[in-house]
N, CA, C and O of each residue as an XYZ file, in Angstrom:
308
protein
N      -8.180    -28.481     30.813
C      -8.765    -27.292     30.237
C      -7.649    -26.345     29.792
O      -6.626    -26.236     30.469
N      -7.863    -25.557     28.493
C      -6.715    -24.928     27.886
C      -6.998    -23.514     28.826
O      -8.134    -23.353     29.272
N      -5.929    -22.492     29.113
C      -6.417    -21.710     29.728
C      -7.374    -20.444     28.678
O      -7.987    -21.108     27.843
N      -7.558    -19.504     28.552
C      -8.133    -18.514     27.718
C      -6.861    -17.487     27.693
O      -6.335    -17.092     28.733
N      -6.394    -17.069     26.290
C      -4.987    -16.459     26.530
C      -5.893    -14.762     25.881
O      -5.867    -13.677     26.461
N      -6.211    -14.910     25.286
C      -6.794    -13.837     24.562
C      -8.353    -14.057     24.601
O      -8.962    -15.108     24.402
N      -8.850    -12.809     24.905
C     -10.653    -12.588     25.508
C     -11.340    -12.426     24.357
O     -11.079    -11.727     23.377
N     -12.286    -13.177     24.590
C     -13.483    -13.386     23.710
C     -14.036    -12.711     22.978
O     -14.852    -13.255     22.235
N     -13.853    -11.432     22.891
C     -14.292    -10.213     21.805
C     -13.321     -9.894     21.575
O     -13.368     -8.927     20.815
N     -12.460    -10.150     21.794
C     -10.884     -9.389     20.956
C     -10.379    -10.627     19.388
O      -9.987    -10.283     18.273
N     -10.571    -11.840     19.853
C     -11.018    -13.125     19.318
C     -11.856    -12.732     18.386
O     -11.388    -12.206     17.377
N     -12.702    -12.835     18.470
C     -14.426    -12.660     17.700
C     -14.053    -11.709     16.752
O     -14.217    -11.863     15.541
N     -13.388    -10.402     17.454
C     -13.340     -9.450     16.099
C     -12.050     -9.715     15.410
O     -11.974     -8.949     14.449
N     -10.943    -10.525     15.506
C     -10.045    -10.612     14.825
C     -10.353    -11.796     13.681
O      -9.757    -11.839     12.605
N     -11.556    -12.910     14.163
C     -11.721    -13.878     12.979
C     -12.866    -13.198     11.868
O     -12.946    -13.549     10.691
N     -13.800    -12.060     12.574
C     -14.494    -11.545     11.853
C     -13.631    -10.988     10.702
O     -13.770    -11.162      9.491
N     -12.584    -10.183     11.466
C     -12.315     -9.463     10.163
C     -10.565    -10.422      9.269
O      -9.789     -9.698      8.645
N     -10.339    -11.588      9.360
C      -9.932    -12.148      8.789
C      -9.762    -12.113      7.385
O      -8.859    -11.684      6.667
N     -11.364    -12.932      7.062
C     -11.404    -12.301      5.608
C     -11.244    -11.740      4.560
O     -11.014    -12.028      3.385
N     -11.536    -10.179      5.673
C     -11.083     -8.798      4.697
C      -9.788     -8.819      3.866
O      -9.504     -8.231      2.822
N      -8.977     -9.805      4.757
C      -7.728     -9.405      4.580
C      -7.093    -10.356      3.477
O      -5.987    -10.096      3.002
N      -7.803    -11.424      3.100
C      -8.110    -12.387      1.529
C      -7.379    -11.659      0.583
O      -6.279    -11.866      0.071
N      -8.577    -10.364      0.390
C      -8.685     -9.826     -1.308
C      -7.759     -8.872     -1.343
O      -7.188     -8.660     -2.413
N      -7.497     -8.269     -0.422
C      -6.278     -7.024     -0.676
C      -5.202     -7.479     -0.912
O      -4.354     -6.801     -1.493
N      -4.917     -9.056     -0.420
C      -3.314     -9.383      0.009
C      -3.189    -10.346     -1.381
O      -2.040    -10.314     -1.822
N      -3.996    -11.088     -2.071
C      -4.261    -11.526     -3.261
C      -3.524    -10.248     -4.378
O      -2.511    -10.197     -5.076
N      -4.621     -9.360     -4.086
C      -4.084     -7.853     -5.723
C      -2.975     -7.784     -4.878
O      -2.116     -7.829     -5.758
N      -2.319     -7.705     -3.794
C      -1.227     -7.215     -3.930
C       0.062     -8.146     -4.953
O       0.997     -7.821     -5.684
N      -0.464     -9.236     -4.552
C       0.239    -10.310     -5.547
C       0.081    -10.454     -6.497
O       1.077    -10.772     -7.147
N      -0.725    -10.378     -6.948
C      -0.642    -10.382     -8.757
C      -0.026     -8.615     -9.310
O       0.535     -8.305    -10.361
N      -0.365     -7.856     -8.273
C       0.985     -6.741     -8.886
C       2.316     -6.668     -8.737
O       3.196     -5.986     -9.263
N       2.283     -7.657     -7.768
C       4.076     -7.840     -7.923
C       4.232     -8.626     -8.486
O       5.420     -8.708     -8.798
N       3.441     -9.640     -8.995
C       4.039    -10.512     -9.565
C       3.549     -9.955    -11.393
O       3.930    -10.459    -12.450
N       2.842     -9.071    -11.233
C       2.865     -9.059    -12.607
C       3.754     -7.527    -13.386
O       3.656     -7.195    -14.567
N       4.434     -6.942    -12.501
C       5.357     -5.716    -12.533
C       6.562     -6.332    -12.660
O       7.606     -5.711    -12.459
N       6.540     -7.630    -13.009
C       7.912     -8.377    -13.222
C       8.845     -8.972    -12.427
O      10.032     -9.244    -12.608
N       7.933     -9.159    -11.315
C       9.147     -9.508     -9.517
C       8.511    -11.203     -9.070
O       8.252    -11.615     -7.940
N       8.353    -12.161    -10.801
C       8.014    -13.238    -10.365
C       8.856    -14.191     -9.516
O       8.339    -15.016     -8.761
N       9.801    -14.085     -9.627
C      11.317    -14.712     -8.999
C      10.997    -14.027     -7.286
O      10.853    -14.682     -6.254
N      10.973    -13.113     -7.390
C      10.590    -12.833     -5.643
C       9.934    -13.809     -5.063
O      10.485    -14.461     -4.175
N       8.409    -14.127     -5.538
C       7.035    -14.675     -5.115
C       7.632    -16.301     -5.478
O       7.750    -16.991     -4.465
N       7.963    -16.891     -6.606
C       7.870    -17.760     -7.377
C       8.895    -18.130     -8.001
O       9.024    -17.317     -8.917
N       9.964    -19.116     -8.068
C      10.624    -19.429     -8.858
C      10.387    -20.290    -10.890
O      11.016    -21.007    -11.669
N       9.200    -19.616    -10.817
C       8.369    -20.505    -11.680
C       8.638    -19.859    -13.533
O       8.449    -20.472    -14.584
N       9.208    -18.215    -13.276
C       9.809    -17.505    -14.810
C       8.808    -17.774    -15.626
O       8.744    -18.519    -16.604
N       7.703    -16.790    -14.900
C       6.510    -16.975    -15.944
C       7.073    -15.628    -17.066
O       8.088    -14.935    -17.143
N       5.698    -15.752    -17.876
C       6.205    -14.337    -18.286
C       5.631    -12.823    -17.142
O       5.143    -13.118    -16.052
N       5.716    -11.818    -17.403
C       5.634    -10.334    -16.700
C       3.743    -10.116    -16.920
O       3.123     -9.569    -16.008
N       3.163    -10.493    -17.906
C       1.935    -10.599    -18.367
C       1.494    -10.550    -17.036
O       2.227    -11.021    -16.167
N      -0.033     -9.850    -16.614
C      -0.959    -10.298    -15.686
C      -1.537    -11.494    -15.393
O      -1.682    -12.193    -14.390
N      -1.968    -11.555    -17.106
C      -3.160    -12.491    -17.529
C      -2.379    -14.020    -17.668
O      -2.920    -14.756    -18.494
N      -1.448    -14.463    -17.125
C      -0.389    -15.542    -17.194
C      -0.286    -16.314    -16.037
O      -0.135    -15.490    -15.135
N      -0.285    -17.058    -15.719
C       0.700    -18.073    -14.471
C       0.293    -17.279    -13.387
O      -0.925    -17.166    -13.252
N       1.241    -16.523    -12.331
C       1.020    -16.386    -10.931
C       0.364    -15.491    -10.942
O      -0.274    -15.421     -9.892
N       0.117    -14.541    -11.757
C      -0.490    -13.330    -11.965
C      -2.103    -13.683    -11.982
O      -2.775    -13.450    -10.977
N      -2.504    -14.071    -12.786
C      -4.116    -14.518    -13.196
C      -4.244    -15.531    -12.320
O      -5.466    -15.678    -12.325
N      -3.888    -16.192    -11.699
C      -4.091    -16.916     -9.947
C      -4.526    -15.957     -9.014
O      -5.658    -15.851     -8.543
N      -3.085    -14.955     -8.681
C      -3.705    -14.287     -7.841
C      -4.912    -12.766     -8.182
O      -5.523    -12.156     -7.305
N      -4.945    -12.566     -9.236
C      -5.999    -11.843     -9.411
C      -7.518    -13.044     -9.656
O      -8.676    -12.638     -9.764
N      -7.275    -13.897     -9.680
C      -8.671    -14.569     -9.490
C      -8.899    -14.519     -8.211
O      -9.804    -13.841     -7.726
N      -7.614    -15.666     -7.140
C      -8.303    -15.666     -5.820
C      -8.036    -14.073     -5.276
O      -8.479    -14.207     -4.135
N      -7.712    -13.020     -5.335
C      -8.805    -11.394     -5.049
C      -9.696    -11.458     -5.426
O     -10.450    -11.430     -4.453
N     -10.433    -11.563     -6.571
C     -11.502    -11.502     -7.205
C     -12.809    -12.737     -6.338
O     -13.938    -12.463     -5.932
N     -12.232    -13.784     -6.314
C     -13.122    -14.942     -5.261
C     -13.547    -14.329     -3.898
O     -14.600    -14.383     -3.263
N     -12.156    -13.630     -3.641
C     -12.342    -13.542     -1.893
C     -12.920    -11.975     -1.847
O     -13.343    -11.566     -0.765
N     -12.937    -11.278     -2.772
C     -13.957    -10.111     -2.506
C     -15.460     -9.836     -1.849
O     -15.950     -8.791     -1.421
N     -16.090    -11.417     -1.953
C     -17.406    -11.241     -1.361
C     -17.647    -10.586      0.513
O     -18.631    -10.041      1.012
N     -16.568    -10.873      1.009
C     -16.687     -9.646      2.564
C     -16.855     -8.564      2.240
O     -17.959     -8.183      2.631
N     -16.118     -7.540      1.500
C     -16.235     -6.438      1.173
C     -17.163     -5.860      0.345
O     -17.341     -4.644      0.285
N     -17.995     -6.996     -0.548
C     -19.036     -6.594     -0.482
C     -20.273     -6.268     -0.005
O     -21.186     -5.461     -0.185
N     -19.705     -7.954      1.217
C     -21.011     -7.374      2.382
C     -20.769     -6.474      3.112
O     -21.722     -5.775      3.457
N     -19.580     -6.190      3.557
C     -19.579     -4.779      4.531
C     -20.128     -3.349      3.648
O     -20.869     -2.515      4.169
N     -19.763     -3.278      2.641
C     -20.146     -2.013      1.684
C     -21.594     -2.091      1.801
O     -22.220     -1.207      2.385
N     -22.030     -2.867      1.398
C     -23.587     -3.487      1.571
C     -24.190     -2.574      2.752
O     -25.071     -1.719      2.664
N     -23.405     -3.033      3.979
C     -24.313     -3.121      5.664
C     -24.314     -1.323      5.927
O     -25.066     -0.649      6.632
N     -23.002     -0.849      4.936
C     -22.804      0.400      5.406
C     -23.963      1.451      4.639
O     -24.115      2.622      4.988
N     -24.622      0.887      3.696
C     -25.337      1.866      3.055
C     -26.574      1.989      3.580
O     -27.357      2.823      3.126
């Protein structure tokens, strides 16, 4: 038996709010990567464009992984 290192509601609320943390960390990447700091993220010398290579990746998967935040906005009204 594995022992229990971390308690069961401390658990519970850290995979709950997992998620959340998808869509913010996504836009943060497609603004750095599209403010011209593709070489940071990517050795890939796209162009600086949003709508290009690492940029329009990561503003899609933000855009995919937004559905938590819509349900929480949702639960709060």
């Amino acid at each position: 038996m594995i022992p229990q290192v971390i308690p069961r509601g401390i658990a519970a609320r850290a995979a709950a709010g997992l998620p959340l943390a998808a869509a913010p960390t996504f836009a943060v990447l497609a603004l750095l990567t599209a403010n011209g700091a593709p070489d940071m993220l990517c050795m890939s010398g796209q162009g600086m464009s949003l709508l290009s290579g690492m940029g329009l990746m990561y503003a899609l998967m933000s855009a995919f992984h937004f559905g938590p935040w819509l349900k929480l906005v949702s639960r709060r009204r």
